[in-house]
N, C-alpha and C positions, 0 to 999 in steps of 0.2 A: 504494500500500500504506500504510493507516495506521501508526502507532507500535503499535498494538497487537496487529497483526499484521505485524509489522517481525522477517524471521527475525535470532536470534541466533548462530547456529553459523559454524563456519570450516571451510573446507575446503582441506586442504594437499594438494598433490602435487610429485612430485620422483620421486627415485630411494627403493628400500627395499635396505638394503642385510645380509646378514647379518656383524654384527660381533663379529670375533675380537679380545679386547683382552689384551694381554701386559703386565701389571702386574710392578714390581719389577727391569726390567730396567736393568742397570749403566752398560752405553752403548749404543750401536747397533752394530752389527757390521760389522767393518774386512772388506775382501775376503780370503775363504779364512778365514775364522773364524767361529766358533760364540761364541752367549751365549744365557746362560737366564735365563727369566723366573720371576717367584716364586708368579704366580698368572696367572689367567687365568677371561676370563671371554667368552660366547658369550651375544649379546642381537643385538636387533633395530635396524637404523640407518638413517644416514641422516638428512638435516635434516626431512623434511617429517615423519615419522614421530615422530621426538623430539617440533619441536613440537607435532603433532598429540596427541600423549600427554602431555605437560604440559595443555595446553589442555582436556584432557578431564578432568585432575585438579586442574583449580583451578575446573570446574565452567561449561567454556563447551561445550557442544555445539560436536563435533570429528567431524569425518568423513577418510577419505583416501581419496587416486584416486593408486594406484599398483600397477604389477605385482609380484605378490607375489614371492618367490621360487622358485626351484627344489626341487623334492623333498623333496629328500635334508636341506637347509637349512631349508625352511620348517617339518618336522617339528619342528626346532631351536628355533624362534623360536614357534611357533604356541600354544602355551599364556601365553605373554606377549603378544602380538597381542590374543588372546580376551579377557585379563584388562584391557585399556589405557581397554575406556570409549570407544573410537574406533568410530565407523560403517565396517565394512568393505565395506560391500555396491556401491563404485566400485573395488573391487581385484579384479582379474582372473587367475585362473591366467597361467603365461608360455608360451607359446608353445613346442608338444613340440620337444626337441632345442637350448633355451634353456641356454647357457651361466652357468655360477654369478655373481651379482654378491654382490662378498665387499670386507669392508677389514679389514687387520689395523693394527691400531692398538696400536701400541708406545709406552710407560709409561716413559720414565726422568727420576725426580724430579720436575719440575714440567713440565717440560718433555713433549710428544708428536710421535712421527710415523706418517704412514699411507702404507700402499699400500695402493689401492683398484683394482678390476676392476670393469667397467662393461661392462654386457649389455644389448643389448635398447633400445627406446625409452624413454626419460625419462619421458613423458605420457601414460599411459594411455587409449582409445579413450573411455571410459567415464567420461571428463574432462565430457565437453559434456551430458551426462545428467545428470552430479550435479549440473552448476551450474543446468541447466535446473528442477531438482524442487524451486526456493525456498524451501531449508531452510537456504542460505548469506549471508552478508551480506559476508562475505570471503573472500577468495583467497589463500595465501600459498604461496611457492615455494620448498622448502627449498634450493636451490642457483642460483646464477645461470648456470652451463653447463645447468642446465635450462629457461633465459629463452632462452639461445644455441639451442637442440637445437628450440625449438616458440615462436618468436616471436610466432603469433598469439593464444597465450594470453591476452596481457594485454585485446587488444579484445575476445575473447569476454566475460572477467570482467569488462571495462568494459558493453559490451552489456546484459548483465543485472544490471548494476546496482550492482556488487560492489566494494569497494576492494581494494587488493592492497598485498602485501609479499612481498619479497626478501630471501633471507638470500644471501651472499656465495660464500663458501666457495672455499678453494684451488683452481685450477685455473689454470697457468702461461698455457697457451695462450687461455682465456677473457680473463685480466686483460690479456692484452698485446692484445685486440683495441680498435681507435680509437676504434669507434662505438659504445662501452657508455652514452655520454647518450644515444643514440636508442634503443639496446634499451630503456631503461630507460623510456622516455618512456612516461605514463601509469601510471609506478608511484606510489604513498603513499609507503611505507618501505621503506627500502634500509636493508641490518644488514648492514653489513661487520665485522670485528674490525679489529684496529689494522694488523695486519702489510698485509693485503689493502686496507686504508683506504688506507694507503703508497705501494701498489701501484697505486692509482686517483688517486690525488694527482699520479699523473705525468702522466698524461694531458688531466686538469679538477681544477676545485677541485672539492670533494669536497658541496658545496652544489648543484650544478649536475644531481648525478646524478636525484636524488628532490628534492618539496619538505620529507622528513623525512627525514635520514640520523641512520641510532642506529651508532655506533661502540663496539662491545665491545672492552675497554681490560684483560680478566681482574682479578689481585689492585686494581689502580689503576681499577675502577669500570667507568662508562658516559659516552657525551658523545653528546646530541642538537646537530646541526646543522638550523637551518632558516633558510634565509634568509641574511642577513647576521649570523645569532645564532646562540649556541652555548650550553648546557647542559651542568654535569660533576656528577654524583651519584656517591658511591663503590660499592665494594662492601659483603656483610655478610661478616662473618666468619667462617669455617665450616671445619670440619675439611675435608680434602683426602685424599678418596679415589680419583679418580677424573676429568682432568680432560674426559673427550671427552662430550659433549653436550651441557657444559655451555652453551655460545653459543648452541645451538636451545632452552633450556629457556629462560633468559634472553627469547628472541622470544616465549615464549608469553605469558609475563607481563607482559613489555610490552604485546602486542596484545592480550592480554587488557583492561589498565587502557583501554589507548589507544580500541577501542570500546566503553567506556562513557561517554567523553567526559574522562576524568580532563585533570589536568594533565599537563605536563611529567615535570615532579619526581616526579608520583605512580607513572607509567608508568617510569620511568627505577629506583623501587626496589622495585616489583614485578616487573621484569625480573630485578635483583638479587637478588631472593627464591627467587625459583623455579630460578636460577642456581647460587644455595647450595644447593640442593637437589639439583641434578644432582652437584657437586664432592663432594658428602656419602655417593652412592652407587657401588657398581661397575654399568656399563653407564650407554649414554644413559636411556635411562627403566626399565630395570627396578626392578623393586618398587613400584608408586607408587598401594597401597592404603592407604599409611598417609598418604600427601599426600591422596590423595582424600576419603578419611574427616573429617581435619581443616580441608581447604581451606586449606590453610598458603598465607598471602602474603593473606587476605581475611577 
């Protein structure tokens, strides 16, 4: 394939998850007690999603391969789906009699936590079609218990030609497994956050995973490892509305810069651009016709 017929697009999959975010709350709640939230807001989630939807508002052709959700829910989410600028046509209804995948994601002060319900397969059937119809030049997987759930993904996307990246993402029983340098093996970029970085630290240095680990660090920046070398760029500073998606918004920006060939440093504060965008709104990607319009971060 020439450079000039070199497709540019990215194709995320993962889980899609419908999320319920309870803003304003004071603590989490003690057993046998009730607290209230002071706003609330119902978007669409999930890592591959977020970054699929950044990536289509900073103007990269974005596609996704994920099962949508249930009914009742995706009536929820489906006018933000339609408006995202995303290729949906590798998303497949779920399977009748499909249980809800939901996360409620709880807001107190800067601080977040989630419970999440997890239905269904990770990888959509409709995975090995979209990579096949070379409109993609990458692969990214918004969760790493999505690398655990369909391990031959990565040599498919190698196969055809594609690089890949991983985004991290909590998951107790994924991070405590041995063998995450070989799952990982044939990946580009591993995007861990710092706690989760921690959390791999015990097992390998944190170099060993990928030959580019990007480490999201929240108010205190970004750090690229490669090699025997490390990178630390900070963040931008941005009002704080919101902080959950922002780590998948952060990946788009990065991978954004990252295949055009940028530097380091350049990839490292357009991660942080598109990052401050996510913390700036309620929900991981909604609203993001006024990002798109300006191209904010380019």
């Amino acid at each position: 394939m020439t450079s000039s017929t070199r497709p540019e697009g990215v194709l995320s999959t993962g889980r899609l998850y419908c999320d319920i975010v309870m803003d304003g709350v004071s603590a989490l709640p003690a057993p046998d007690s009730e607290v209230y939230a002071s706003g609330v807001t119902l978007a669409a989630g999930g890592g591959a999603y977020i970054t699929a939807a950044y990536l289509a508002a900073v103007g990269r052709p974005s596609g996704l391969a994920v099962v949508l959700p249930t009914a009742s829910f995706a009536a929820t989410i489906a006018e933000e789906l339609a408006a995202s600028g995303i290729d949906l046509s590798a998303c497949p209804e779920p399977p009748a009699g499909s249980a809800p995948q939901l996360t409620v994601a709880i807001i107190t002060g800067g601080d977040r936590a989630f419970v999440t319900h997890r239905a269904g397969a990770a990888v959509p059937d409709t995975l090995a079609a979209a990579i096949a119809t070379g409109r993609y030049r990458h692969l990214h997987l918004g969760e790493l218990a999505t690398l655990a759930e369909a391990p031959g993904v990565v040599a498919m996307a190698r196969g055809a030609g594609l690089t890949i990246s991983v985004d991290c993402g909590w998951d107790t029983a994924v991070l405590a497994r041995p063998d995450l340098c070989d799952l990982l093996r044939g990946v580009d970029v591993f995007l861990p956050n710092r706690a989760e970085a921690e959390a791999l630290s015990r097992h390998a240095p944190l170099a060993d995973y990928a030959p580019l680990v990007v480490i999201k660090d929240g108010p205190a920046g970004a750090e690229a490892i490669y090699g025997a070398q490390s990178l630390r760029r900070p963040s931008r500073a941005t009002r704080v509305v919101d902080t959950v998606g922002a780590g998948d918004a952060f990946n788009a920006g990065f991978l954004d810069a990252w295949l055009t060939g940028a530097n380091l440093s350049d990839c490292l504060d357009a991660g942080a651009g598109t990052a401050a965008m996510a913390l700036a709104r309620a929900g991981g990607a909604r609203g993001l016709a006024d990002m798109a319009a300006g191209r904010v971060g380019h």
